[in-house]
N, C-alpha and C positions, 0 to 999 in steps of 0.2 A: 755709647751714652746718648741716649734722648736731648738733638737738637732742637732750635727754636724751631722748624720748620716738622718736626715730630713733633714736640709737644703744639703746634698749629693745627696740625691732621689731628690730635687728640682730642682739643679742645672743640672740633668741628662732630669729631667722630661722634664726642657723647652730648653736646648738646640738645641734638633736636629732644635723646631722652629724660635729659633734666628742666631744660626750661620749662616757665608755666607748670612743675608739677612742684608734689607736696612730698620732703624730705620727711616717711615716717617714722624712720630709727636708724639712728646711727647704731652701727656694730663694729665694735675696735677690739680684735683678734691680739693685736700687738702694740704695747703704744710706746713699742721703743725704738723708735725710725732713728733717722739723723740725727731728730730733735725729739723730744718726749710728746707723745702727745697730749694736747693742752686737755684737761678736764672741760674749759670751756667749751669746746667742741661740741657737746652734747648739745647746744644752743639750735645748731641746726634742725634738730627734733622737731617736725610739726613746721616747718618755713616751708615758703613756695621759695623756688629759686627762677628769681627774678631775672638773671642775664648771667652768663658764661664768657669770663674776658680773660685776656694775658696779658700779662706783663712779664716780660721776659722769660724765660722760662716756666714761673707760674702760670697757675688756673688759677682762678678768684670765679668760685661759684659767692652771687652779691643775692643777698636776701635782706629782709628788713629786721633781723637780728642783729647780723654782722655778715662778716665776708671770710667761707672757707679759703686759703691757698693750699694747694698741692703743688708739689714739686715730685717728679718723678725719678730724682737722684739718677745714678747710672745704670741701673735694673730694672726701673720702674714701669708699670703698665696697667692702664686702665680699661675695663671691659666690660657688656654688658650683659646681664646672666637675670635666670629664672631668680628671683629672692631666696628660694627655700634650694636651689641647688648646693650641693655639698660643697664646704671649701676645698680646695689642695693647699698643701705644703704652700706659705709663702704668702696665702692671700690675706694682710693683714687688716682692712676694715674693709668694711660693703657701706654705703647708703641707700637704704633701703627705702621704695618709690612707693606713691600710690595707686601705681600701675602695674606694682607684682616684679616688676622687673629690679634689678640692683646693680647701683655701680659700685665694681671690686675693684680693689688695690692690691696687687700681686709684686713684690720687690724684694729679689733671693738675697738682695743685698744691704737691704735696708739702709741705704744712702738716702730716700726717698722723705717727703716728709709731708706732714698734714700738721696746719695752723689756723688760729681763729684770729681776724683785725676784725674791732669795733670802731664804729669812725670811718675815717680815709683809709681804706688799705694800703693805698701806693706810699704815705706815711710810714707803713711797718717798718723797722729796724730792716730788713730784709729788700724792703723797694727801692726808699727813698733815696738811693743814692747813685742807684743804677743809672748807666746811661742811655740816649736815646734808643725808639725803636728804630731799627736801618728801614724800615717797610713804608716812616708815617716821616710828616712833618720835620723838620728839625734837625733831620739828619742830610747831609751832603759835604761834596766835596769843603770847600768853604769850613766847614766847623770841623772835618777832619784836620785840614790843615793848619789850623788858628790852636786846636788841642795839642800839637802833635810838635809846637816851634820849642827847641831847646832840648825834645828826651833822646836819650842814645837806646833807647831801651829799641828792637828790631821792629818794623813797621808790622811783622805779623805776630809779636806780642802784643803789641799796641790798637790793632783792631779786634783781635781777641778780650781784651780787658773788659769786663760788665760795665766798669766805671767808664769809659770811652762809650763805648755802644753795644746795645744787648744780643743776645744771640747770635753773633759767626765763632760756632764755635771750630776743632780744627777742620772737619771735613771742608767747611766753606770758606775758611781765610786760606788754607791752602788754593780751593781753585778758585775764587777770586781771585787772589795775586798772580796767576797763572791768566784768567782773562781779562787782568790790566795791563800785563807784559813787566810787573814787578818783582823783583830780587827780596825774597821773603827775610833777607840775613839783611836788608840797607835800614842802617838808623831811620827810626821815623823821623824824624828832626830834619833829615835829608831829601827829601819826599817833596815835590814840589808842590802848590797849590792846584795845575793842571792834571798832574798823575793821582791825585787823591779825588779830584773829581773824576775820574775812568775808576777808582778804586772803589769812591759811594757807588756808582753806576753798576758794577759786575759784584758788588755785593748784593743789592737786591734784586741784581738780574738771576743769582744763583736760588737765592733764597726762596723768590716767586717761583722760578722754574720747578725749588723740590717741592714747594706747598702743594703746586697744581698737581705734580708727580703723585703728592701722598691723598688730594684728596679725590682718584680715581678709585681709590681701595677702603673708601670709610665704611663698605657694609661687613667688612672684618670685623669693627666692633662689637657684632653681635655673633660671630662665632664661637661655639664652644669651645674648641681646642686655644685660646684665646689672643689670637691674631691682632695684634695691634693696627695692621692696615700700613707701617711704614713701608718705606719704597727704596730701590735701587736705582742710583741715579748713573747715569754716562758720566765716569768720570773721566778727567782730563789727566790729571796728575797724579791726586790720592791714591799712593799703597801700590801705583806702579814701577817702582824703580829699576832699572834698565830697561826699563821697556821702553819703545821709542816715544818720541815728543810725537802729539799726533798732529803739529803743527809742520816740526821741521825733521824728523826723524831720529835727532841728536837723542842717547838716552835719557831717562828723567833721573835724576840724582837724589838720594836720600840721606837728608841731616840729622842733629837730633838739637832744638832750639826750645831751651828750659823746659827739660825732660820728656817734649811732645818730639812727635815724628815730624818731619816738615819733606815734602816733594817740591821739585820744580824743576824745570829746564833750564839749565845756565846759556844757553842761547836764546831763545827766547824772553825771559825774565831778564831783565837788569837795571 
């Protein structure tokens, strides 16, 4: 599934060929994603898109219409193609540029979704409730810990949650908690104010490191075979189980915490 740190390399990958241009036609293939797609959507028709931004896993292409979001569910992929190339199986809308060129939406799974905000978009039913970005402002140890007094709920449900903070989702709470030295099963509630500030610290130290990863590989987005440009990271922990800790050699152990896979070293972590 398309992390914040994917959907970051996406938002970077298509912009240089959206900004400053002129959306000449929307073309919606399928408009039954996640969510139906809105009739209003056509709005985009004829707008310059003014800026390319995220919020959390959103794109919010902002034009003076309104503001497309995209979400790229768990299939999702965006890509940049000739306008007049033929679709495949799957690719259900293009926005078609003034430069001949089109961005397609490709999602076997249709988890994916496309929406139109007039107004505040971070307002939508869908934003406005999400929690901070880990990347900006707002977020640190301090407010982890001050959110976190009282729940029993595991500290790596708890920094997974949107409503807590957006985008770590498993690949990164996993090795985050792994380069805080945290026990991914301890109550958050339990979690001290020092260890949660190592906890903000190696969440955006993961986060940064995959964005940089992914944005060596953006000129994917214009290949044909339609290469999203994501990246393989060094992992530490993730999907290794018995293999040893690359820290202390003990192996890494594998759980299963509210129906996710969870890794970590019981030596190291606690």
């Amino acid at each position: 599934m398309p992390e914040l740190p994917e959907v970051e390399t996406t938002r970077r990958g298509i912009e240089p060929w959206l900004k400053g241009h002129t959306v000449k036609n929307v073309c919606i293939r399928q408009p039954k994603l996640r969510w139906p797609v809105p009739d209003a959507i056509s709005a985009l028709a004829g707008q310059v898109v003014h800026e390319l931004t995220r919020r959390g896993k959103y794109i919010l292409l902002h034009t003076d219409a309104g503001v497309g979001l995209i979400h790229l569910g768990m299939s999702g992929s965006l890509r940049i193609v000739e306008a007049d190339l033929a679709p495949r199986k799957h690719d259900h809308f293009d926005l078609v540029l003034d430069s001949g060129k089109a961005v397609r939406y490709h999602d076997p799974r249709r988890f994916g979704a496309f929406l139109w905000a007039e107004g505040d978009p971070l307002q939508h039913a869908l934003l406005r409730e999400l929690g901070p970005e880990p990347l900006e402002n707002g977020f640190d140890g301090d407010y982890l810990f001050e959110r976190s007094r009282n729940r029993s709920v595991s500290v790596k449900a708890f920094v997974m949650n949107a409503h807590i903070v957006v985008g770590v989702g498993n690949i990164y709470a996993n090795e985050a908690l792994f380069l805080a030295g945290i026990d991914p099963r301890l109550a958050a509630g339990r979690v001290s104010r020092e260890r949660y500030g190592k906890l903000a610290q190696t969440i955006r130290q993961i986060l940064t490191y995959a964005i940089e990863c992914g944005g060596t590989t953006l000129r994917d987005f214009v290949r044909e075979d339609g290469s999203p440009g994501y990246f393989k990271l060094e992992l530490k922990v993730y999907d290794r189980a018995k293999l040893p800790c690359v820290v202390c050699q003990n192996p890494i152990v594998q759980i299963t915490q509210g129906q996710r896979s969870t890794w970590f070293c019981p030596i190291c972590q606690i």
